[in-house]
C-alpha positions in Angstrom: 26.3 -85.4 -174.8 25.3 -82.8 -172.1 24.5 -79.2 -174.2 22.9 -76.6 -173.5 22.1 -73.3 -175.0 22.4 -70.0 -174.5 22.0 -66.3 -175.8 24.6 -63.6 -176.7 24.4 -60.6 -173.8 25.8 -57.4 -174.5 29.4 -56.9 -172.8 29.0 -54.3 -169.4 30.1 -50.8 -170.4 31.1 -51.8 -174.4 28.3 -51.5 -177.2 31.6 -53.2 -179.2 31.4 -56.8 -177.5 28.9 -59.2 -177.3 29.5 -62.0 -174.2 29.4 -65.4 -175.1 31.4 -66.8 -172.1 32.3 -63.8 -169.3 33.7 -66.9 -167.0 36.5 -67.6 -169.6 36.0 -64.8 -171.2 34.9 -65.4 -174.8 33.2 -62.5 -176.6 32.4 -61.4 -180.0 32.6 -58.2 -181.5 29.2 -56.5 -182.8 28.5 -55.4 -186.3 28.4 -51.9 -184.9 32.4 -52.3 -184.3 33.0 -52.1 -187.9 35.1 -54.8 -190.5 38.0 -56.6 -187.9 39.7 -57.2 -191.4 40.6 -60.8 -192.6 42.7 -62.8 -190.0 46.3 -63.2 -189.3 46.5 -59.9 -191.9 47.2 -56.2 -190.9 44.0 -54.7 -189.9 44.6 -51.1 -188.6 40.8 -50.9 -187.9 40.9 -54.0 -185.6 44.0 -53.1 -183.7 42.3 -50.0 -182.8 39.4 -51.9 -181.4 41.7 -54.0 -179.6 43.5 -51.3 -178.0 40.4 -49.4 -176.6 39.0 -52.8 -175.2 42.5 -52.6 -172.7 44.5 -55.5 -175.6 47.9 -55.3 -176.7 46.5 -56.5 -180.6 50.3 -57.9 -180.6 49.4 -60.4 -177.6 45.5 -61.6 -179.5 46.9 -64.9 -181.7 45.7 -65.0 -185.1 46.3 -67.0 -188.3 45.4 -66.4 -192.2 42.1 -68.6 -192.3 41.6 -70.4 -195.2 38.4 -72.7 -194.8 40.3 -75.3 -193.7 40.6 -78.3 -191.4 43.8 -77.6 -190.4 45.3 -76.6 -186.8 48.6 -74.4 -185.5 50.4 -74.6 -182.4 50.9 -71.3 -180.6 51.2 -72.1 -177.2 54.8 -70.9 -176.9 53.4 -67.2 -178.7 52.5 -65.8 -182.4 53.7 -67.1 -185.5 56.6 -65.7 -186.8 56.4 -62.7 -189.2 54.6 -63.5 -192.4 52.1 -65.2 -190.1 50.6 -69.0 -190.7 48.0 -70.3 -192.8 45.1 -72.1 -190.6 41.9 -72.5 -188.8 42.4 -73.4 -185.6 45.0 -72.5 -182.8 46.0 -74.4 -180.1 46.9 -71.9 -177.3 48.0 -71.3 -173.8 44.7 -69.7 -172.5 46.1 -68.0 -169.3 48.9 -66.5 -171.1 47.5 -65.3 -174.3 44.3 -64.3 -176.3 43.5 -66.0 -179.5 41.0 -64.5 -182.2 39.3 -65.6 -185.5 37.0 -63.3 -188.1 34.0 -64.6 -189.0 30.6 -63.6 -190.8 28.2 -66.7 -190.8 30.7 -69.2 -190.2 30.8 -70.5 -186.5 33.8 -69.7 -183.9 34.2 -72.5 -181.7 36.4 -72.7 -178.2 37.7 -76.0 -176.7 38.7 -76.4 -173.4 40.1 -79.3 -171.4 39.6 -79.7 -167.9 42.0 -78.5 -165.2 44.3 -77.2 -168.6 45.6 -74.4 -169.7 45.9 -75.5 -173.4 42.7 -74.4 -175.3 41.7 -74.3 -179.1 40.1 -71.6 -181.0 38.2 -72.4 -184.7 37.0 -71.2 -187.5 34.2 -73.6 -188.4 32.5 -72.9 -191.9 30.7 -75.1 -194.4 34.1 -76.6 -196.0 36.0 -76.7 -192.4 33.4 -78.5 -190.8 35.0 -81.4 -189.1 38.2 -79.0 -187.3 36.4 -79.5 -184.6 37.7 -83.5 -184.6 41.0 -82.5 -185.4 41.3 -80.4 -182.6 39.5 -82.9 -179.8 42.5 -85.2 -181.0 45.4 -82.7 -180.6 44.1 -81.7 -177.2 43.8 -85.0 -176.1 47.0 -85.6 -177.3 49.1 -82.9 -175.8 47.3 -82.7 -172.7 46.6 -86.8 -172.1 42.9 -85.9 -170.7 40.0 -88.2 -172.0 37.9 -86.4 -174.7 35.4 -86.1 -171.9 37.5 -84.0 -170.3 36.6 -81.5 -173.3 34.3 -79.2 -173.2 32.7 -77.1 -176.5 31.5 -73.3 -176.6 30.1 -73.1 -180.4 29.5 -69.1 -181.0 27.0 -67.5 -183.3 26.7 -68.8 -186.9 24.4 -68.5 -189.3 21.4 -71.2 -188.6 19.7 -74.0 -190.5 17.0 -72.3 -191.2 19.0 -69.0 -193.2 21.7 -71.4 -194.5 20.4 -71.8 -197.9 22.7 -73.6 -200.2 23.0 -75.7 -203.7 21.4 -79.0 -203.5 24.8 -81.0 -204.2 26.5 -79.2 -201.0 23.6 -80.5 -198.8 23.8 -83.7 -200.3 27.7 -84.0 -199.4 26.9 -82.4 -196.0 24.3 -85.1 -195.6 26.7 -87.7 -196.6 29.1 -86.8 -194.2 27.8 -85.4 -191.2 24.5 -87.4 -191.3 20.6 -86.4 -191.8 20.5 -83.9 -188.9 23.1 -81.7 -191.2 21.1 -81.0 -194.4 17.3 -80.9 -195.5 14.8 -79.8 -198.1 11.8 -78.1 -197.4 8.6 -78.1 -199.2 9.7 -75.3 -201.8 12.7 -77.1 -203.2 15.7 -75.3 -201.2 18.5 -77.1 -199.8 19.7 -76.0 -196.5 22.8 -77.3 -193.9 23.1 -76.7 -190.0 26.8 -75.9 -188.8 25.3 -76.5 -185.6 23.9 -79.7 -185.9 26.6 -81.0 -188.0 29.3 -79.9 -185.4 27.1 -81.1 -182.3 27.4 -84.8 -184.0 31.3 -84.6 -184.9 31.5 -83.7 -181.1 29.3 -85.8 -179.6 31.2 -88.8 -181.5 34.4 -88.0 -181.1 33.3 -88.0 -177.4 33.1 -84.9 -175.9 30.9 -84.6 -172.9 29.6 -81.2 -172.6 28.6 -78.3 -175.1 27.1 -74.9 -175.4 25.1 -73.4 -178.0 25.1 -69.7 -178.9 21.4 -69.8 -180.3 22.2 -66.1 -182.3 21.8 -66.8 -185.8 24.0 -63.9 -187.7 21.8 -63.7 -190.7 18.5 -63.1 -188.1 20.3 -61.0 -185.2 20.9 -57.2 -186.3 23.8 -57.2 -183.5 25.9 -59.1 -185.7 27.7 -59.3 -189.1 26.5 -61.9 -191.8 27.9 -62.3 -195.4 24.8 -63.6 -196.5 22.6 -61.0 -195.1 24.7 -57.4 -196.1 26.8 -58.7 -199.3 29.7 -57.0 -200.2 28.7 -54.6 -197.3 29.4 -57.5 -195.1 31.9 -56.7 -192.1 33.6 -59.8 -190.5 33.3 -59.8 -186.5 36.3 -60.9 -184.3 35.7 -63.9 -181.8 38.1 -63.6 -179.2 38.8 -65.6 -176.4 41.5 -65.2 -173.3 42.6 -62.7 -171.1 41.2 -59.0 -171.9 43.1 -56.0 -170.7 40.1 -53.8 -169.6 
């Protein structure tokens, strides 16, 4: 598989947004923007956000994330009142925005080749493998080869920070292969969302990823559970057409 990585830039005229993609555009919001609330829930905080960055927050798709491997399809709009329960969104990119909250788990955009269908995901530690899920449900609504696919995976919290108990490294090992999970010389346990989500990709036979390289526990700009606690704010990943 073709990857490449890159770095978060700061979105012209807003300290709010970070740029991950400007092309598409994907961006993320910075820890200075405050708590964007959990998603697919009432967040009056993030609907103000949303409005001064030029969105309707009624036209940004969102679902109730539940660390899970399982997809919604919102191409024809949002869920109907009450919301769904999910972590990815299959969406209609030229007609609508989709967003997920994260803090250390890893947003991650899909997009198919000359389509306008798209998915948006909420990757953590127990969702890891939505990205497979949703290279299948592309391919299958749209009919395009999983090369057709290509993968933006956002800032997460890295390998290096992503200290964990030794029996969930062992299962991530198990799972997603050795590049997913080591122990250093001191006895702690670590997994890479990166690395494991890089292999699911690359076997499932996408062509072409990039890699934000922003770790959220190391970079100030942005929020991380495991860095702030219960001070933590959870950023929004959005990706679409903004109104600005």
């Amino acid at each position: 598989m073709n990857s490449s990585v890159i770095e978060l830039r700061q979105t012209p005229g807003s300290e709010l947004w970070l740029e991950i993609d400007s092309a598409i555009p994907f961006r993320i919001s910075a820890d200075c923007a405050g708590d964007m609330g959990p998603s697919g829930e009432p967040a009056p905080h993030r609907e103000r956000v949303l409005k001064q960055s030029g969105f309707d927050p009624a036209c940004v798709l969102g679902v109730r994330q539940t660390h899970s491997t399982t997809l919604c399809d919102l191409r024809s709009g949002p869920p109907e009142p009450g919301g769904v329960e999910a972590d990815g969104m299959i969406f209609d990119i030229s007609r609508f925005a989709a967003g997920v909250t994260v803090a250390d788990c890893m947003p991650v955009l899909l997009m198919v080749d000359g389509s306008v269908v798209a998915a948006l995901l909420h990757s953590g530690w127990k969702g890891t493998g939505i990205v497979v899920n949703a290279v299948d449900e592309l391919r299958s609504i749209t009919g395009a080869s999983a090369s057709s696919i290509s993968a933006i995976l956002g800032p997460c919290i890295c390998g290096s920070c992503y200290a964990v108990p030794a029996e969930r490294a062992e299962l991530f090992r198990s799972r997603f292969g050795v590049d997913a999970g080591w122990r250093d010389g001191e006895g702690e346990s670590y997994i890479d969302l990166r690395a494991a989500n890089l292999r699911l990709l690359e076997e499932a036979g996408v062509a072409r990823a990039t890699v934000v390289r922003n770790c959220t526990v190391c970079d100030p700009r942005l929020g991380s559970y495991r860095r702030d606690g219960s001070e933590f704010r959870r950023m929004l990943a959005v990706a679409g057409p903004f109104g600005e």
